[in-house]
C-alpha positions in Angstrom: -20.1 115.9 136.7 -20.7 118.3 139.5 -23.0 117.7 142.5 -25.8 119.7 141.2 -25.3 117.4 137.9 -25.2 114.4 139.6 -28.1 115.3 141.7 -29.9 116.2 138.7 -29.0 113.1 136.9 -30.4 111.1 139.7 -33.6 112.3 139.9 -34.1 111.8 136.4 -33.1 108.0 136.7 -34.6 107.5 140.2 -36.9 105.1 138.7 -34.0 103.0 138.2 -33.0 103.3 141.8 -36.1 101.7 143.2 -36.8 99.2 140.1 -33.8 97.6 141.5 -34.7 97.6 145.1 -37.7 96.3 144.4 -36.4 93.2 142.4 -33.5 92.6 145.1 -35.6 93.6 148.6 -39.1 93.2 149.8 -38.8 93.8 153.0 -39.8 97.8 153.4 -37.2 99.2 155.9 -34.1 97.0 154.4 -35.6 98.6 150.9 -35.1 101.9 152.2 -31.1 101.0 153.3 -30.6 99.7 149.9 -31.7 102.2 148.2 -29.4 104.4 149.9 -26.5 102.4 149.4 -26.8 103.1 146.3 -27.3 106.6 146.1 -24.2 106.4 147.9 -22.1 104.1 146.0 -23.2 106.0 143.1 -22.2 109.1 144.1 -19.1 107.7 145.5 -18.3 106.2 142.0 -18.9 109.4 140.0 -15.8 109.9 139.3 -15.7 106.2 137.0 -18.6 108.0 134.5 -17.1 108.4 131.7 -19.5 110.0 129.9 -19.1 107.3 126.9 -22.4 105.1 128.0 -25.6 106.5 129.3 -25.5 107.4 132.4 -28.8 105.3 133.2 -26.3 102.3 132.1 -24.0 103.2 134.2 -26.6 104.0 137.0 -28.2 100.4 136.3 -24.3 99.1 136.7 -23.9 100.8 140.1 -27.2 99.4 141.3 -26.9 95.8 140.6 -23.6 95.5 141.8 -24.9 97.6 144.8 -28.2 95.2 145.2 -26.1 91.9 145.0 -23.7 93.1 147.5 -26.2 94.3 149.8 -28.5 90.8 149.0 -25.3 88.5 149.9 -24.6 90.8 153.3 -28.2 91.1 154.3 -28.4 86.4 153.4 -25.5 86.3 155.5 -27.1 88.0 158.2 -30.1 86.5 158.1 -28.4 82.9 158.8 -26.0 84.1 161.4 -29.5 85.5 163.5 -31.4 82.7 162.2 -35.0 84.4 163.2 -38.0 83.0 162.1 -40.3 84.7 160.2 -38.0 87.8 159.6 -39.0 87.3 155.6 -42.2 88.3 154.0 -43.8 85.1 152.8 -46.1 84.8 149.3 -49.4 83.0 150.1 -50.0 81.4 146.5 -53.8 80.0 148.1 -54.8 83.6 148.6 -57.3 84.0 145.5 -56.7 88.0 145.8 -52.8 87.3 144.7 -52.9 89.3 141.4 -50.6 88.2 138.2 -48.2 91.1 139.0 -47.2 90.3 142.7 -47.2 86.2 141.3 -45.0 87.5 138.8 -43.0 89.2 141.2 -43.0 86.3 143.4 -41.6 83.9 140.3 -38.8 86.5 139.6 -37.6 86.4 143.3 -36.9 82.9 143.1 -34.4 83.3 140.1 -30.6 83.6 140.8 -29.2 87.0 141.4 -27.8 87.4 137.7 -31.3 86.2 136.5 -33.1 88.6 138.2 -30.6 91.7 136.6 -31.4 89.9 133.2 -34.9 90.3 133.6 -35.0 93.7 135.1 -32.7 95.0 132.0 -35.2 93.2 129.6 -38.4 95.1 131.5 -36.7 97.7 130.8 -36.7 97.4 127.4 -32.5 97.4 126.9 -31.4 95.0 123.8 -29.2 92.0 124.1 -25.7 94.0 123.4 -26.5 96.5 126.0 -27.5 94.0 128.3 -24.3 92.0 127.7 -22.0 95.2 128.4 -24.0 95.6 131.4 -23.3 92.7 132.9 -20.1 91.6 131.2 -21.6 88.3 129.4 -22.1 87.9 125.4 -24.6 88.9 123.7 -25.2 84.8 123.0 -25.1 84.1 126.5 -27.6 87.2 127.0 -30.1 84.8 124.5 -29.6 81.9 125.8 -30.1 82.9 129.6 -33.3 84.8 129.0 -34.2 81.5 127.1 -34.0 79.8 130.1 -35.2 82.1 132.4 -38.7 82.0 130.3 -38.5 78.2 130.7 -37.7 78.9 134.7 -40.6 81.8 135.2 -43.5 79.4 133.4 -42.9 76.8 135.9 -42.4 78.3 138.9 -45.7 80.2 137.7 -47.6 77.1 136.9 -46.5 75.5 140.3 -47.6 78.9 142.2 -50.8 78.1 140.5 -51.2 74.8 140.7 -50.5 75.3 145.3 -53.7 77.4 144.7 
């Protein structure tokens, strides 16, 4: 794939770009540096597209591995500085809080592999392709979404019951 290709490519599966960013970084200007990251890790990696998966599979694979790098650098950080306040906080009293940002909320406190699983199933990708995603089964696919419905409707119903 050649750079105007790539470039191409990428803009076509932006979405994917940001999608991720959004489930692994709230805060606006770290947001931006991770999305970069992995435009550049991407296009660093070009090379390892084979051509014999889509390349918004592949794309989805550079981002995730991208996101929980950059998550586990950025947490590390965060302690070492220990600031108060640097992170955005969820007010579950405020009554304006609407199901999408609660939702939102509820998927931020899920493990890092959690919050891939969800993403992938948002985006409407099957079990198997989920599975080669993230190098899991396809059972283990089930059974984790399985859970993470369990772990989603009560974080949920405790954001609701702190209102």
């Amino acid at each position: 794939m050649n750079e105007q290709e790539f470039i191409a490519a990428l803009k076509d599966h932006e979405g994917i770009i940001h999608k991720v960013c959004n489930m692994y970084q709230q805060d606006i200007s770290l947001h931006e540096d991770l999305f970069q990251e992995i435009v550049y890790n991407a296009w660093k990696g070009i090379g390892s597209f084979r051509g014999d998966a889509r390349f918004s599979t592949w794309l989805y694979r550079v981002a995730l591995n991208t996101a929980i790098s950059f998550y586990r650098r950025e947490k590390r950080d965060r302690l070492a500085e220990s600031h108060i306040g640097m992170e955005t906080h969820f007010d579950p009293g405020n009554q304006s809080a609407d199901p999408l940002q609660t939702l939102y909320h509820a998927i931020g406190e899920l493990s890092r592999v959690d919050k891939a699983l969800v993403m992938l199933y948002l985006e409407e990708y099957n079990y198997d392709e989920m599975s080669q995603l993230l190098g899991i089964s396809p059972n283990l696919v089930a059974v984790r979404m399985s859970r993470i419905r369990e772990k989603l409707r009560k974080i949920i119903t405790h954001l609701k019951l702190q209102e």
